[in-house]
N, CA and C atoms as an extended XYZ file, in Angstrom:
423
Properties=species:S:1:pos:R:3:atomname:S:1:resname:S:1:resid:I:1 pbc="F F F"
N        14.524       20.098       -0.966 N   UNK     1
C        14.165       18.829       -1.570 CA  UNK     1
C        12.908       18.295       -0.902 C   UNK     1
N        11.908       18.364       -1.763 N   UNK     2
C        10.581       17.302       -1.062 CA  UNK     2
C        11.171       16.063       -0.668 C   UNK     2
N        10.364       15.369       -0.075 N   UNK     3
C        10.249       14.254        1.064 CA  UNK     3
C         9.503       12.979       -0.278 C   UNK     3
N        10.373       12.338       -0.140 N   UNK     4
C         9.821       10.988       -0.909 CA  UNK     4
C         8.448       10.457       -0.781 C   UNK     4
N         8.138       10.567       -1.923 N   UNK     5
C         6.409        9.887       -2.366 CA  UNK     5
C         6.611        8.248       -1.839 C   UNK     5
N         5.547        7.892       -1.185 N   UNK     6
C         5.777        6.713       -0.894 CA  UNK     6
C         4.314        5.893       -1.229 C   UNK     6
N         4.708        4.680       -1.997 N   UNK     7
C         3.207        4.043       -1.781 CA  UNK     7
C         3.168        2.875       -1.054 C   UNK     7
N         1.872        2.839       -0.171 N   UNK     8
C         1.905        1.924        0.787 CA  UNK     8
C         0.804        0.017        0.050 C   UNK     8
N         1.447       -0.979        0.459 N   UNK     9
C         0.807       -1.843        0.183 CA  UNK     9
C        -0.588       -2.079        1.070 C   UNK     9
N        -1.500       -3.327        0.481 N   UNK    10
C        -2.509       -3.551        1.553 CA  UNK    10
C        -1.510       -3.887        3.115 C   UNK    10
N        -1.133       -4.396        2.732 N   UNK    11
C        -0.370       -5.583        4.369 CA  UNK    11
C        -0.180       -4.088        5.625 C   UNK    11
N         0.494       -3.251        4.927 N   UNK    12
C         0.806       -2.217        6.027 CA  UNK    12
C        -0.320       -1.812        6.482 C   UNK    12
N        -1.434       -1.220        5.987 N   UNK    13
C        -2.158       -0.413        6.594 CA  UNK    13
C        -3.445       -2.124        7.714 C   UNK    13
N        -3.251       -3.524        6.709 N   UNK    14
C        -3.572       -4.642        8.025 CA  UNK    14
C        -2.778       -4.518        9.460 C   UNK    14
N        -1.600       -4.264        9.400 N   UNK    15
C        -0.786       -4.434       10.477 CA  UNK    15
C        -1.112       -3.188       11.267 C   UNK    15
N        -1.299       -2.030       10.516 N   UNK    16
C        -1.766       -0.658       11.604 CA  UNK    16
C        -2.562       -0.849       13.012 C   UNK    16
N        -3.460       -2.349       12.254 N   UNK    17
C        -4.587       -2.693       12.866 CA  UNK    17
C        -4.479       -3.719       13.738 C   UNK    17
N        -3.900       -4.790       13.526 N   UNK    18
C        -3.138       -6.065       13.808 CA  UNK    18
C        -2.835       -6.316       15.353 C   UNK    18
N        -3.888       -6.386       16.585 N   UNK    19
C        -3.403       -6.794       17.504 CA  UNK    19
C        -2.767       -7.869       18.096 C   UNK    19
N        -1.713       -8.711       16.828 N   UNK    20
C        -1.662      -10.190       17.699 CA  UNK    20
C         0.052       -9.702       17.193 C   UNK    20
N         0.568       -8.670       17.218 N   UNK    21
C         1.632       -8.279       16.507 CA  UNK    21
C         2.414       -6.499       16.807 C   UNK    21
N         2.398       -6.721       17.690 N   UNK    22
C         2.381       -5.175       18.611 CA  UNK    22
C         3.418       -4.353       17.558 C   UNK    22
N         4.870       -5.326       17.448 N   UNK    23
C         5.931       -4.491       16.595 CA  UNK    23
C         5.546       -3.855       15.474 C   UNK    23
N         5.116       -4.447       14.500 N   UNK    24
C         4.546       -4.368       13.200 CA  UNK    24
C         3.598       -3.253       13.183 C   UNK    24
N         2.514       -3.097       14.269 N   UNK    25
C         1.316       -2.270       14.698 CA  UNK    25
C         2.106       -0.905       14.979 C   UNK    25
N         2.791       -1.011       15.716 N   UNK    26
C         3.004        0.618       15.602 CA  UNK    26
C         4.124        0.820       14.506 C   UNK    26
N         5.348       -0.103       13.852 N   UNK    27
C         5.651        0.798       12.615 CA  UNK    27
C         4.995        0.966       11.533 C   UNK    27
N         4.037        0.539       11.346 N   UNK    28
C         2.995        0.593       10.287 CA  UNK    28
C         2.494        1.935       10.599 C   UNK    28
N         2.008        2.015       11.670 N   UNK    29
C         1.239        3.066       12.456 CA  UNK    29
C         1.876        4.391       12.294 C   UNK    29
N         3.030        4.254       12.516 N   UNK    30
C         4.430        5.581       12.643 CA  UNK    30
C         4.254        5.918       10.645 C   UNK    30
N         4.236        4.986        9.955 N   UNK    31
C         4.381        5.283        8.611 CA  UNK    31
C         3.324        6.109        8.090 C   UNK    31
N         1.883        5.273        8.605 N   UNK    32
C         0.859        5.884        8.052 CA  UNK    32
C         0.670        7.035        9.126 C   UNK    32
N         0.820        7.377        9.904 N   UNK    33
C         0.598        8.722       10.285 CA  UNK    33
C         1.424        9.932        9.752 C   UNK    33
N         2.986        9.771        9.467 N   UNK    34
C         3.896       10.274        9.290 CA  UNK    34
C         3.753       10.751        7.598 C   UNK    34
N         3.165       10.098        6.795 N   UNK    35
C         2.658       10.305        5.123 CA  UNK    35
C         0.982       10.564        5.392 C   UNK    35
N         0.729       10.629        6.132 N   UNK    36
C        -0.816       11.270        6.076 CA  UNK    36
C        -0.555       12.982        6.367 C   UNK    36
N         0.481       13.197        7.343 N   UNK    37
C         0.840       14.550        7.860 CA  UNK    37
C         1.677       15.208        6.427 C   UNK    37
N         2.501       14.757        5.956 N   UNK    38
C         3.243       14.912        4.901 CA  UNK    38
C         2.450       15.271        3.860 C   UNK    38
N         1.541       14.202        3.697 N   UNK    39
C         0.892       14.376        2.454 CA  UNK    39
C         1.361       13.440        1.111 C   UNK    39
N         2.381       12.985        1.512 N   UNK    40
C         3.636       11.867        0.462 CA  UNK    40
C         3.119       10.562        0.222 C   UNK    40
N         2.000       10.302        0.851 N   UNK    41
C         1.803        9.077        0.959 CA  UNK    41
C         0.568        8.188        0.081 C   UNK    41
N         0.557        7.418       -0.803 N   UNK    42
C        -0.198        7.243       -2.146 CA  UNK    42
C        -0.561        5.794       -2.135 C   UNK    42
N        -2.038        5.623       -2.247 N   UNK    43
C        -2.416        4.320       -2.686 CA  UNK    43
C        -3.016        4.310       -3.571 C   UNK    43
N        -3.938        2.949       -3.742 N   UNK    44
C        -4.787        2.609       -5.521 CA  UNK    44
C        -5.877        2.220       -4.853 C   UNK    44
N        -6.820        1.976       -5.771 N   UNK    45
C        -8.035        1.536       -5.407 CA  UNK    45
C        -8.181        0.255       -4.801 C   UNK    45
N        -7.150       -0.325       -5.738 N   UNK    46
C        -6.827       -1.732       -5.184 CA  UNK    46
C        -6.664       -2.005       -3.724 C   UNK    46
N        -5.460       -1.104       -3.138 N   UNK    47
C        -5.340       -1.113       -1.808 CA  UNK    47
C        -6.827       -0.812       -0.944 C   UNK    47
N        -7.651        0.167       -1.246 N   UNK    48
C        -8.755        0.031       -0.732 CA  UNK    48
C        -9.497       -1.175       -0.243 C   UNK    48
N        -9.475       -2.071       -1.410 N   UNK    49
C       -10.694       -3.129       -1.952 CA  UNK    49
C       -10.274       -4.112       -1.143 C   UNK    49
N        -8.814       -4.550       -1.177 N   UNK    50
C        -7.881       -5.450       -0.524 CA  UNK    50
C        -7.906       -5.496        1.040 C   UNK    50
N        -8.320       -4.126        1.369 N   UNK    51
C        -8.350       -3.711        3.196 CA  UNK    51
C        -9.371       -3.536        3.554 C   UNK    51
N       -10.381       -2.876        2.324 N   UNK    52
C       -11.689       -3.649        3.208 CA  UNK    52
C       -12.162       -4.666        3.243 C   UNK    52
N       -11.883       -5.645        2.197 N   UNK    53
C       -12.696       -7.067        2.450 CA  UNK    53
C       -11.734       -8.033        3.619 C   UNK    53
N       -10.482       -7.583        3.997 N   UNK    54
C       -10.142       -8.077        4.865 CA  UNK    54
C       -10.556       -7.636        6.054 C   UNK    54
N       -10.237       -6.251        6.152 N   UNK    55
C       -10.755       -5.424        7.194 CA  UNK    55
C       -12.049       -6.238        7.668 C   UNK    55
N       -13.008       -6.061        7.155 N   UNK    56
C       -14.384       -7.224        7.539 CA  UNK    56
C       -14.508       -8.169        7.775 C   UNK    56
N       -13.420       -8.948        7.619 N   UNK    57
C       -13.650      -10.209        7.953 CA  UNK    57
C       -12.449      -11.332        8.092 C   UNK    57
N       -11.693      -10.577        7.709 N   UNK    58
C       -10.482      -12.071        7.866 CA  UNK    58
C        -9.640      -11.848        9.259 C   UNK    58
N        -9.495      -10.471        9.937 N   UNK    59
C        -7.921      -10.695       10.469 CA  UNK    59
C        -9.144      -10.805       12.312 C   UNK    59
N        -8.143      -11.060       13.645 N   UNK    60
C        -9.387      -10.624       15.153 CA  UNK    60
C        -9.270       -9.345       15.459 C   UNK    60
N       -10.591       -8.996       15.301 N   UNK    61
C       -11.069       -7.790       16.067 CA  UNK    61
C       -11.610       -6.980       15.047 C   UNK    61
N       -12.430       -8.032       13.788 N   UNK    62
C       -12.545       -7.041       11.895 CA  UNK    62
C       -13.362       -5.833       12.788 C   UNK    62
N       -13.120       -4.995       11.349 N   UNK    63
C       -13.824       -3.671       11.843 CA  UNK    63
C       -15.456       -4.009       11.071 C   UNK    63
N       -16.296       -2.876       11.849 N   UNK    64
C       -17.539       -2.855       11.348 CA  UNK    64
C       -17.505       -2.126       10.154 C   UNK    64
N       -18.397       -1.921        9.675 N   UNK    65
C       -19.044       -1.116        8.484 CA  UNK    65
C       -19.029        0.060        8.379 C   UNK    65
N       -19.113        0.477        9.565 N   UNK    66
C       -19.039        1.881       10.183 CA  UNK    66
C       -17.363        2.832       10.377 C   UNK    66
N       -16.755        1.551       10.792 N   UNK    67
C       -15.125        2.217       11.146 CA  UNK    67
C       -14.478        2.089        9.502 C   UNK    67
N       -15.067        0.694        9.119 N   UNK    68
C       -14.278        1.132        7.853 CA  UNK    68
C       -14.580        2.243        7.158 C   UNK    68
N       -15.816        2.713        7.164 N   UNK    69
C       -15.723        3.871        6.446 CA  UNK    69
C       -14.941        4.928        7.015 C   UNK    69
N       -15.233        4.792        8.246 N   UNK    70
C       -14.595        5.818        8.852 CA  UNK    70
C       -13.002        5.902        8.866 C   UNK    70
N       -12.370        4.935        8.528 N   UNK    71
C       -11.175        4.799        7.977 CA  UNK    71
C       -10.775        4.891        6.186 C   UNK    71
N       -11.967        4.712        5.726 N   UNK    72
C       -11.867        5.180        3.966 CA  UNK    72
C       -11.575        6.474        4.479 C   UNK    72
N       -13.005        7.391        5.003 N   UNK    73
C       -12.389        8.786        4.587 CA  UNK    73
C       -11.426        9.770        5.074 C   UNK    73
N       -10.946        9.163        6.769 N   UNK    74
C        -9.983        9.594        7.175 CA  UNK    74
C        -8.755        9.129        6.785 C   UNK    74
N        -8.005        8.194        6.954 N   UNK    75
C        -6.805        7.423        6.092 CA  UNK    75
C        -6.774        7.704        4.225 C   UNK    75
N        -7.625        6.946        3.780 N   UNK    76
C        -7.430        6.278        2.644 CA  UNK    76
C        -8.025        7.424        1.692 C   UNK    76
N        -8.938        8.402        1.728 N   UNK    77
C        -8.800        9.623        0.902 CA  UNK    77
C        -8.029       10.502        0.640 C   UNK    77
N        -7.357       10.585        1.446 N   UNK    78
C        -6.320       11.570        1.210 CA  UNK    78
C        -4.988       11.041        0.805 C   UNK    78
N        -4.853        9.886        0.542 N   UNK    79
C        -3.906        8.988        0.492 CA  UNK    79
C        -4.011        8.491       -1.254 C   UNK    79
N        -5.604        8.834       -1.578 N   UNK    80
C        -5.752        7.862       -2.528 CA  UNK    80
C        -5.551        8.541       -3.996 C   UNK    80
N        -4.634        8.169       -4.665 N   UNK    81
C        -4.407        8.622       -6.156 CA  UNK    81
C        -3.818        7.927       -7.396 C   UNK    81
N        -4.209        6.684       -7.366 N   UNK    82
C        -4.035        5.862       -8.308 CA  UNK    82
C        -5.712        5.360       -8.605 C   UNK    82
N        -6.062        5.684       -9.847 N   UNK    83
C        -7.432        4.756      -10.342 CA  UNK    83
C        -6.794        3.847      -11.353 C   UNK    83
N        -7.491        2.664      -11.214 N   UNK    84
C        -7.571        1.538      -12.362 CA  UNK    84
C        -7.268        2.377      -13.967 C   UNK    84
N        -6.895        1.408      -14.890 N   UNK    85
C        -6.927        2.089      -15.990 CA  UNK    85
C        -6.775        0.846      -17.204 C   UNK    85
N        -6.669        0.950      -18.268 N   UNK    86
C        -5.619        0.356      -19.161 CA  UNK    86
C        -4.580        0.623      -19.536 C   UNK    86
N        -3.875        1.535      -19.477 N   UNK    87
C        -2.263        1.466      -19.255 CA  UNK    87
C        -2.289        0.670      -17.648 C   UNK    87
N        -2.296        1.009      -17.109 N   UNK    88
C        -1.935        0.657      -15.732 CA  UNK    88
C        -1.901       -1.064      -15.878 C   UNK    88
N        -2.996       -1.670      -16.144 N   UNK    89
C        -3.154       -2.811      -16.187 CA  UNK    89
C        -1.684       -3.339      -17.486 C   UNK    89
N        -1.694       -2.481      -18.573 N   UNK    90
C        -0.488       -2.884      -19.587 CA  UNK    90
C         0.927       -2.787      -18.921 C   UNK    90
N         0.713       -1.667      -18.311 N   UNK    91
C         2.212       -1.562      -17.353 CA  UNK    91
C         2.694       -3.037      -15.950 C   UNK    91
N         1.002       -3.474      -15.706 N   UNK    92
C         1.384       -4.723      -14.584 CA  UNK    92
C         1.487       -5.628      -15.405 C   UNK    92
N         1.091       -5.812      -16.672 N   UNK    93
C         1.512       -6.935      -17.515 CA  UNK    93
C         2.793       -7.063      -17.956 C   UNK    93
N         3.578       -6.210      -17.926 N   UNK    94
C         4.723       -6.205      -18.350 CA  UNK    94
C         6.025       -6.249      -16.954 C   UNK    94
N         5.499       -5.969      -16.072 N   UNK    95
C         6.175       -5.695      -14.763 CA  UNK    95
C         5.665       -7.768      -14.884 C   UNK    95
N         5.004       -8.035      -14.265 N   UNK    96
C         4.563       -9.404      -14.060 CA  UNK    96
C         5.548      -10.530      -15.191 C   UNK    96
N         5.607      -10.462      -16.310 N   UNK    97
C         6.473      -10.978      -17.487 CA  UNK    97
C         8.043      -10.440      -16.919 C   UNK    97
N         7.994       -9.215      -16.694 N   UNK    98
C         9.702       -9.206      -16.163 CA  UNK    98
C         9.928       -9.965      -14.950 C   UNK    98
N         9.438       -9.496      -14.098 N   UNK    99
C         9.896       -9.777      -12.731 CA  UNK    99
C         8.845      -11.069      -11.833 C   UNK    99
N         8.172      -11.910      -12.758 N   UNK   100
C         7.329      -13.034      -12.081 CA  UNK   100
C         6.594      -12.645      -11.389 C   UNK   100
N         5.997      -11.788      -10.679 N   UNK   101
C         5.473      -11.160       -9.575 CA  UNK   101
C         4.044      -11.711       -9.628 C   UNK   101
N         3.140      -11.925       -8.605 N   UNK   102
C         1.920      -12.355       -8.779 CA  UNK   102
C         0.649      -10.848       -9.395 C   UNK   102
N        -0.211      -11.268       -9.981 N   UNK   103
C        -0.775      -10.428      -11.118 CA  UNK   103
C        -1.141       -9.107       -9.761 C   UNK   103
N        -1.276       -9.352       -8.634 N   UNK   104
C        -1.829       -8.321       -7.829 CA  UNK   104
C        -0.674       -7.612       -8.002 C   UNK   104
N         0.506       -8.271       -7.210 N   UNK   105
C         1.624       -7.355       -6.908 CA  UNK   105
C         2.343       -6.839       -8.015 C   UNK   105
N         1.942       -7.654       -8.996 N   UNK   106
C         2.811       -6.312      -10.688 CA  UNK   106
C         1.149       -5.329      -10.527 C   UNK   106
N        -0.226       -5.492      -10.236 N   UNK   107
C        -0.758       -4.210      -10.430 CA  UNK   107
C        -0.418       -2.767       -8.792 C   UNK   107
N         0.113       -3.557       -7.982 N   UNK   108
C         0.523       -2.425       -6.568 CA  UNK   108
C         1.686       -1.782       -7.482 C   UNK   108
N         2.630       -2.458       -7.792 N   UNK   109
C         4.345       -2.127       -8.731 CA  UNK   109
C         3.809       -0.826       -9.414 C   UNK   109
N         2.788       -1.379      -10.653 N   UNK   110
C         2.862       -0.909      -11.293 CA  UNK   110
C         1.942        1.025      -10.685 C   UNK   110
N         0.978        0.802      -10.302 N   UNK   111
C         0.297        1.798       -9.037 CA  UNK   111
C         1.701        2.818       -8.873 C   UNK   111
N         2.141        2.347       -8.124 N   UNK   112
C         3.653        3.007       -7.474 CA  UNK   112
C         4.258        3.781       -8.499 C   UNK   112
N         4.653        3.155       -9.371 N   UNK   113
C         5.650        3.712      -10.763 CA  UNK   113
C         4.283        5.016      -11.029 C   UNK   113
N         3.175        4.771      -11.606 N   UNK   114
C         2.122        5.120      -11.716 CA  UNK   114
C         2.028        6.960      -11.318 C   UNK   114
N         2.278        6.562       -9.932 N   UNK   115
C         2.647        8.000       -8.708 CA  UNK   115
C         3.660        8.546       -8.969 C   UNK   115
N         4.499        8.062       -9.495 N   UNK   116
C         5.565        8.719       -9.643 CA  UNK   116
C         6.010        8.517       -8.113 C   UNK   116
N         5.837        7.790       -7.093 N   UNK   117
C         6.738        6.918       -6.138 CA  UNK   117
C         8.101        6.813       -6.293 C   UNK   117
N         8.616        7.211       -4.652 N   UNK   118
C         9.787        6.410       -4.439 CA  UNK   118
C        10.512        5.530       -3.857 C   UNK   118
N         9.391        5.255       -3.179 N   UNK   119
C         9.459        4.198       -2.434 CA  UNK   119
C         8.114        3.166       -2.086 C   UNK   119
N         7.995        2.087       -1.945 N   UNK   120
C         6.722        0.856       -1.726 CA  UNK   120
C         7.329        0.176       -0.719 C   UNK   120
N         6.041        0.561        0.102 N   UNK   121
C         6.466       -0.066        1.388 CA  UNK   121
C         5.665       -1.171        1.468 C   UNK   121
N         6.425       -2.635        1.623 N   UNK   122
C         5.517       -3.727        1.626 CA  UNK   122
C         6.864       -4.931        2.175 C   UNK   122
N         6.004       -5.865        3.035 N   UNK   123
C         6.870       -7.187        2.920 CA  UNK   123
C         6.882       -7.925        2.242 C   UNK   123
N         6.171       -8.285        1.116 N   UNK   124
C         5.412       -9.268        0.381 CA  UNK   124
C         6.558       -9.709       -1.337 C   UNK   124
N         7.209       -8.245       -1.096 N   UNK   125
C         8.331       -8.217       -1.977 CA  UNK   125
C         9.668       -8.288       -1.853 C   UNK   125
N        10.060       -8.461       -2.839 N   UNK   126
C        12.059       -8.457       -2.285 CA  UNK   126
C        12.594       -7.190       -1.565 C   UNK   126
N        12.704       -7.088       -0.471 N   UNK   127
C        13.542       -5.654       -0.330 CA  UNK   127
C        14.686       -5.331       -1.040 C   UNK   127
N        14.734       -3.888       -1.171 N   UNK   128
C        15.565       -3.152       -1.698 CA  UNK   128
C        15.199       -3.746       -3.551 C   UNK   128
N        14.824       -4.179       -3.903 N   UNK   129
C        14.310       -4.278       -5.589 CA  UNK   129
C        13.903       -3.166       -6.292 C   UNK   129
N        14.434       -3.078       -7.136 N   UNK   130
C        13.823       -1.439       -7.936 CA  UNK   130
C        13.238       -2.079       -8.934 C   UNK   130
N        12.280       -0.984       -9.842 N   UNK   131
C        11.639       -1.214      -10.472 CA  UNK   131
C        12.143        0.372      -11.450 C   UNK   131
N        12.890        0.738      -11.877 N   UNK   132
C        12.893        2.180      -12.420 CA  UNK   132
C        13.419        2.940      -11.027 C   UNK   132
N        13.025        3.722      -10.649 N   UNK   133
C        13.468        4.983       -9.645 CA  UNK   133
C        12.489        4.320       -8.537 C   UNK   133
N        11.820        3.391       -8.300 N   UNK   134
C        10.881        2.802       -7.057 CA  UNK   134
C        12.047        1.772       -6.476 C   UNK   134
N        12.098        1.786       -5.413 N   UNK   135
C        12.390        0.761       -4.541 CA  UNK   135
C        11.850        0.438       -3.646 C   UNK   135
N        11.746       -0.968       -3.467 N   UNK   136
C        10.936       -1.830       -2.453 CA  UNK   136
C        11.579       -1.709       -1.327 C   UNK   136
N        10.645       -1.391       -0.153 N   UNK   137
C        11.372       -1.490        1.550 CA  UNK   137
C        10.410       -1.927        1.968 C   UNK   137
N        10.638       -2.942        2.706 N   UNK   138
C        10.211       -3.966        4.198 CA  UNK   138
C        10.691       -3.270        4.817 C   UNK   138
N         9.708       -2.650        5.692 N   UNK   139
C         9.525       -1.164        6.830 CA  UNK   139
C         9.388       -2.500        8.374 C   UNK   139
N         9.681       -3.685        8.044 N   UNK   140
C         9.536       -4.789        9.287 CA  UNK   140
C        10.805       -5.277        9.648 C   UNK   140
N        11.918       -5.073        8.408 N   UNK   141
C        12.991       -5.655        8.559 CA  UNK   141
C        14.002       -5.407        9.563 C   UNK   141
């Protein structure tokens, strides 16, 4: 049996980084290393866009210009297999109308389903919530 596809939200791969938060920093850390080795591990463009404009500038200690890239192509390429689309966007419209979710987090939902995911790792959502064969885990809880 393969090893569960997992897609990761922005927040996890902030906390990888996150020195004001040691706990969080290394299980984030343990996740994304552990699905980078695997290979199981799946984001969207979105997650990109979301971690670098924070990455630069919102959280202490932003990265330069330089590390983020250097974290696009080590982390986040090999990771990355969800592009934008119009289904995708029809599928978060309809996830968002079911389940209230804010328009980002029905387009991560919908990303996930997307992969064919089995798991979304994020705090930002209800744990344990399915969506189809996806379930939500808070990897903090």
């Amino acid at each position: 049996m393969s090893a569960a596809r997992c897609f990761f939200h922005t927040n996890i791969f902030l906390y990888s980084l996150d020195r004001s938060d040691s706990r969080k920093r290394a299980i984030a850390g343990v996740l994304i290393r552990e699905s980078l080795y695997s290979g199981n591990g799946i984001i969207s463009y979105q997650v990109v866009q979301e971690f670098v404009n924070a990455s630069l500038k919102k959280f202490p200690g932003a990265m330069s210009v330089d590390e983020s890239l250097v974290y696009l192509r080590e982390t986040f390429n090999p990771m990355l297999a969800v592009q934008s689309s119009l289904q995708l966007f029809e599928k978060a419209f309809a996830i968002h109308t079911r389940y209230k979710l804010s328009w980002y987090d029905s387009v991560i939902v919908a990303a996930a389903i997307k992969a064919n995911c089995d798991v979304l790792y994020t705090e930002d959502l209800q744990h344990g919530q399915r969506s189809g064969d996806l379930i939500v885990t808070n990897p903090f809880l």
